[in-house]
C-alpha positions in Angstrom: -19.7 13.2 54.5 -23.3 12.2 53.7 -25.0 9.5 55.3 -27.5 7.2 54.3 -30.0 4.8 56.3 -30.9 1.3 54.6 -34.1 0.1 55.7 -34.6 -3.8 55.3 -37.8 -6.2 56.1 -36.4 -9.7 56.3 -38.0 -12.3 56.3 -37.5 -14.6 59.7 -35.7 -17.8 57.6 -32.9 -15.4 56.3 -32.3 -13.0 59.5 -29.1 -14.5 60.2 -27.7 -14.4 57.4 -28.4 -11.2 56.8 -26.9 -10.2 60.1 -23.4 -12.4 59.6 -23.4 -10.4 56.0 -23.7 -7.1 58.2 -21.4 -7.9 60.1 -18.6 -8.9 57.5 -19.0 -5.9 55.3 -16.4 -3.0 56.1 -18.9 0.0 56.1 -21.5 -1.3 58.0 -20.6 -1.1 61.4 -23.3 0.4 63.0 -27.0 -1.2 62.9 -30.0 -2.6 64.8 -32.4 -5.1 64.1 -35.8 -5.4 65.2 -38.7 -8.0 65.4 -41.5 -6.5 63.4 -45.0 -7.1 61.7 -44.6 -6.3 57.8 -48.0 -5.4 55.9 -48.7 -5.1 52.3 -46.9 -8.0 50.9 -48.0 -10.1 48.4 -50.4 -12.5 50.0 -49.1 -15.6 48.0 -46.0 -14.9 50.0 -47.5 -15.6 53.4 -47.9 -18.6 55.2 -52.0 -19.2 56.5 -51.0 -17.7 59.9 -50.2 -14.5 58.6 -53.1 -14.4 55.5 -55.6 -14.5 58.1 -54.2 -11.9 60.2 -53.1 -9.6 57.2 -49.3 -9.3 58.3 -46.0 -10.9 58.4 -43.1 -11.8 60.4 -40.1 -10.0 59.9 -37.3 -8.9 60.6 -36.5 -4.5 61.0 -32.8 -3.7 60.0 -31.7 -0.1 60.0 -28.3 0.4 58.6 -26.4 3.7 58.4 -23.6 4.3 56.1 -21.7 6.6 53.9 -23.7 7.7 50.9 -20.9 6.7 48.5 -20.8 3.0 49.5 -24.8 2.7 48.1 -24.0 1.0 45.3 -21.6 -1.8 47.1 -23.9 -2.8 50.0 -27.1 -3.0 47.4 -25.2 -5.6 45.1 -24.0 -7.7 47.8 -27.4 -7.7 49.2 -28.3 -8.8 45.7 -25.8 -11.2 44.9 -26.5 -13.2 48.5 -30.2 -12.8 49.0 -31.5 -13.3 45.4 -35.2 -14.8 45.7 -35.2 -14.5 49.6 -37.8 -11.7 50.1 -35.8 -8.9 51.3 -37.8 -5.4 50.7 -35.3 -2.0 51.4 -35.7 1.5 51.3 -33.1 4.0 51.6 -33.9 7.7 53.0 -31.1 10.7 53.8 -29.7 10.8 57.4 -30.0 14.5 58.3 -27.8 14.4 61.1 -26.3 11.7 63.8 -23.4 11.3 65.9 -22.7 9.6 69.7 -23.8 11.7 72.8 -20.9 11.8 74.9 
């Protein structure tokens, strides 16, 4: 089965909600979340804190799942976090598993 890893930068006012959706969707089981510094974004999106020192507040999620579920998790990322902010990237997982 082939695996893929979501990458999200949330944005601090919709961490939780991202997480509860996490947390409710079937293939999604494992993930970690991570404060972080995002730069690059577009500076009209910033409050003055974070224009003056070029970076924002966010939120690191890394989620691995099954390569055919891509499609579900991105629309119901969609369909709850229209307008919110959220950036993702999505790049192969070449191998995991659990050291036992």
């Amino acid at each position: 089965m082939s695996e893929l890893c979501l990458t999200l930068l949330c944005p601090p006012q919709a961490e939780e909600r991202l997480l509860d959706l996490l947390l409710m969707l079937p293939n999604t089981t494992v993930f970690t979340s991570t404060p972080t510094a995002a730069h690059g974004l577009t500076h009209e999106n910033l409050d003055q804190t974070e224009q003056v020192l070029g970076r924002a507040r966010a939120t690191e999620v890394e989620v691995i799942f099954a390569a055919d579920d891509k499609a579900a998790l991105l629309d119901a990322l969609r369909q709850q976090f229209v307008g919110a902010g959220l950036r993702y990237w999505i790049t192969p997982v070449v191998e995991s598993g659990e050291i036992a």
